[in-house]
C-alpha positions in Angstrom: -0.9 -41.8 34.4 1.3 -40.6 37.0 4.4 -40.1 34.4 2.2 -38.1 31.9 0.8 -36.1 34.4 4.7 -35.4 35.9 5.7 -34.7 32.2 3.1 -31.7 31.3 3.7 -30.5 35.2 7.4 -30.0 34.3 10.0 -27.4 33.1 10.5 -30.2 30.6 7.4 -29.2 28.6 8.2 -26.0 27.8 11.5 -26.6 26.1 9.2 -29.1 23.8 6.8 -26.4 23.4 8.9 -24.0 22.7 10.8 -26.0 19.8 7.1 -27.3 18.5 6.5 -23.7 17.9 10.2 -22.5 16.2 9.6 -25.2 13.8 5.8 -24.2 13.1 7.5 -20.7 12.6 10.0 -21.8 10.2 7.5 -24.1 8.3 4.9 -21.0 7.4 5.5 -18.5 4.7 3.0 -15.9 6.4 5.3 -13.1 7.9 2.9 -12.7 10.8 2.5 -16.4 11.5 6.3 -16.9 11.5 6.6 -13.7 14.2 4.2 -14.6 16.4 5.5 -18.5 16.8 8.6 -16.8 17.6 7.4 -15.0 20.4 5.2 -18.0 21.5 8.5 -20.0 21.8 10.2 -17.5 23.1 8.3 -17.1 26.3 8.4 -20.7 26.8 12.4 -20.7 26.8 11.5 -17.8 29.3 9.3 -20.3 31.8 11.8 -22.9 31.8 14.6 -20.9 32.5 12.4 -19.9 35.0 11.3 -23.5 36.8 13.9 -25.3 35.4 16.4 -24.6 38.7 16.0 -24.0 42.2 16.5 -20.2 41.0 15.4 -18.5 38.0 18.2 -18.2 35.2 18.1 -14.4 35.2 20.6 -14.3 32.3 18.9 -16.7 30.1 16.0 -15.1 31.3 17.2 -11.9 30.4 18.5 -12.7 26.9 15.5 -14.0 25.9 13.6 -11.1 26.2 15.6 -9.0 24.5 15.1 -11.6 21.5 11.6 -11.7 22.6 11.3 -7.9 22.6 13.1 -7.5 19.2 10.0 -9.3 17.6 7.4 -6.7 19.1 8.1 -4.0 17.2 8.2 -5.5 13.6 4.5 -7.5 14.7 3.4 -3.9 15.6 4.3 -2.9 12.2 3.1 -5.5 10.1 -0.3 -5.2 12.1 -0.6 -1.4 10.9 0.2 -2.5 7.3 -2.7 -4.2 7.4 -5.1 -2.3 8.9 -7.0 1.1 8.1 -7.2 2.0 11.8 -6.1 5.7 12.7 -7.0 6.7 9.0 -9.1 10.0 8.8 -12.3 9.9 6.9 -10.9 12.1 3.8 -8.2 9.1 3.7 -10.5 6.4 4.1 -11.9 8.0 0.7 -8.9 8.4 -1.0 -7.9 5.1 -0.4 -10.8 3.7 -2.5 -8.3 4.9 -5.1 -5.7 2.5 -4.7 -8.1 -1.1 -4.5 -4.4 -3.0 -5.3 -2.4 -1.1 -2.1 -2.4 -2.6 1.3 -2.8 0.4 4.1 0.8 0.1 4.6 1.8 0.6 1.3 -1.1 3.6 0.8 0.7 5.0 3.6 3.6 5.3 2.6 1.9 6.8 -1.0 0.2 9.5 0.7 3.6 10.6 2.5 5.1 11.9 0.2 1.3 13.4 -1.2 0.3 17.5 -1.2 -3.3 17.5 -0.9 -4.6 20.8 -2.5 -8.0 22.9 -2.9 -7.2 24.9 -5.7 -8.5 28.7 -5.3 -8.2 29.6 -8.9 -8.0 28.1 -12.1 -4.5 26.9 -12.9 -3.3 24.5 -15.4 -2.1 21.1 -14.3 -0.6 19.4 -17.4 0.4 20.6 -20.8 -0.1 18.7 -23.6 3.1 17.7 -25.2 5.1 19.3 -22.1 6.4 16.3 -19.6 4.9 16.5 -16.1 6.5 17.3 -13.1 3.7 16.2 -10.7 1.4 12.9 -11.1 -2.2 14.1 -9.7 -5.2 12.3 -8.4 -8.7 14.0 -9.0 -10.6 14.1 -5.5 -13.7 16.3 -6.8 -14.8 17.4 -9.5 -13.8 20.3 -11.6 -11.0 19.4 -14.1 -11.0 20.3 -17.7 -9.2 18.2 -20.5 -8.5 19.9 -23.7 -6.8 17.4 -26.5 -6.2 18.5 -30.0 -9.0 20.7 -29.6 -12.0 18.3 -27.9 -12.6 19.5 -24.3 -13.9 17.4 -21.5 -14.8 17.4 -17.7 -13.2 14.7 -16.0 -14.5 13.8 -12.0 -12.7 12.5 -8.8 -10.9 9.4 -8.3 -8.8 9.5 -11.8 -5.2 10.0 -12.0 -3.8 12.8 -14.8 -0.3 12.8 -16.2 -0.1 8.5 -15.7 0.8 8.1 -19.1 4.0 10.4 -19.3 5.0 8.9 -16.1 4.9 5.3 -17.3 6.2 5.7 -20.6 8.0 9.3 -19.9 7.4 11.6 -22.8 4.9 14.7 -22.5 1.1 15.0 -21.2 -1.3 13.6 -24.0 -3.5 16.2 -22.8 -4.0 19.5 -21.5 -5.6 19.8 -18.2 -7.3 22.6 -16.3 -8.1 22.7 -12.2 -11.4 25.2 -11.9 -11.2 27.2 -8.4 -12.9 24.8 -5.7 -11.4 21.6 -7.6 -9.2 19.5 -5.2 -6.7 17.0 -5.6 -3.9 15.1 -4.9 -0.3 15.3 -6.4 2.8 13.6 -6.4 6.3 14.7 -7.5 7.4 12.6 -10.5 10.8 12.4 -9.5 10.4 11.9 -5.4 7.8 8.7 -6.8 10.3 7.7 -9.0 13.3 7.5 -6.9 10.6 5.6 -4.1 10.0 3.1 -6.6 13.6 2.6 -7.7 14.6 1.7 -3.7 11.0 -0.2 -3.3 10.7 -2.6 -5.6 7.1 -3.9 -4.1 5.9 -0.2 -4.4 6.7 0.0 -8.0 4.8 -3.2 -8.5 2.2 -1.9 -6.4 2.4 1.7 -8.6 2.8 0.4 -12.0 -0.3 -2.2 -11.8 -2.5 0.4 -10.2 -1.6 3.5 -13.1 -2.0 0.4 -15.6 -5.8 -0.7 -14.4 -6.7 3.8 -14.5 -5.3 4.1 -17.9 -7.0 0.4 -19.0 -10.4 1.8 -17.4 -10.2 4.9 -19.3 -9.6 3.5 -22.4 -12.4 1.4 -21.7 -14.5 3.7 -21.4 -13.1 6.2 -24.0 -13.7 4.8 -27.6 -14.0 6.3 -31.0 -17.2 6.8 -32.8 -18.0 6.1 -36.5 -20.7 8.1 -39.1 -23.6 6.0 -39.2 -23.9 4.7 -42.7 -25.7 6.9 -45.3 -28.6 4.8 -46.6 -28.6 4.2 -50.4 -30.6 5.7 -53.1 -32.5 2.8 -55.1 -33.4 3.7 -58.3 
């Protein structure tokens, strides 16, 4: 009893505590996980330099909070990838938009985003003309013209998807009323974001795939009824 009690009382433990929890660390695939093990071990390596001799080993001591410390600021950031807090109410709305983004990733979207409350009617995309911006509806307000139907089209759909997808022009012409808002995005800025993020153009391509699949959907051609027959 003696010898297990002198075991956990010593500096011993902590060196075994601190490898139990680098190899927990390098056994899970969760980023988070794998961080905070680190730390946990880290500080161990930081009690044991500190017991393990009649003086602390300052150096060791030292060095291992500056490992320890290196870890901090990449927890900080994966804990505000994953979490809505600091988010303003008209973002908490817009992110309803993006159901396949983490907060991180809607972030980073909306960073490179013009939000704009249009004070007269302008025209956002030309049919057959390519887009330069990709917009997200946040009221209502928004005309569609396509070879000659017209529609009204409400918030939380994107315009100018298609084009940006497939590249080509607009497959429709659409018209902002004064008071409309929305979001937009330059095609090229998203583009080049995409090209250096590969998880944001996953991210991006899904989520402009589900709006045009949920339009299409919804959006379906109608047929004559059937003239009933004349019996004789």
């Amino acid at each position: 009893m003696s010898d297990l009690y002198d075991y956990f009382s010593g500096p011993a433990t902590f060196v075994h505590l601190a490898t139990l929890c680098y190899v927990l660390g390098l056994l899970t695939r969760h980023e988070l996980r794998l961080r905070g093990f680190i730390l946990a071990g880290t500080l161990c390596y930081i009690l044991y330099y500190f017991f393990i001799a009649d003086t602390p080993l300052w150096e060791a001591i030292i060095a291992s909070l500056i490992i320890g410390s290196a870890n901090l600021p990449v927890i900080f950031r994966i804990l505000r990838e994953r979490s809505t807090s600091g988010m303003s109410e008209e973002m908490l709305m817009l992110y309803r938009s993006f159901p396949n983004f983490n907060p991180g990733q809607f972030r980073k979207m909306m960073a490179r985003a013009d939000i704009i409350e249009q004070a007269q009617a302008t025209t956002l995309l030309e049919q057959g003309v390519a887009p330069e911006y990709l917009f997200l509806t946040v009221s209502d307000g928004f005309n569609i013209e396509k070879d000659g139907a017209t529609a009204e089209i409400g918030p939380g759909n994107f315009l100018g998807e298609v084009s940006f997808l497939l590249g080509g022009g607009a497959t429709a012409t659409v018209v902002a009323t004064p008071g409309s808002k929305y979001v937009r995005w330059p095609t090229q800025v998203l583009q080049q974001m995409m090209e250096d993020a590969p998880h944001m153009s996953n991210a991006i391509t899904v989520l402009l795939s589900k709006d045009i699949a949920r339009k299409l959907a919804v959006s379906f051609p109608t047929r004559p009824k059937a003239l009933p027959m004349n019996v004789t």
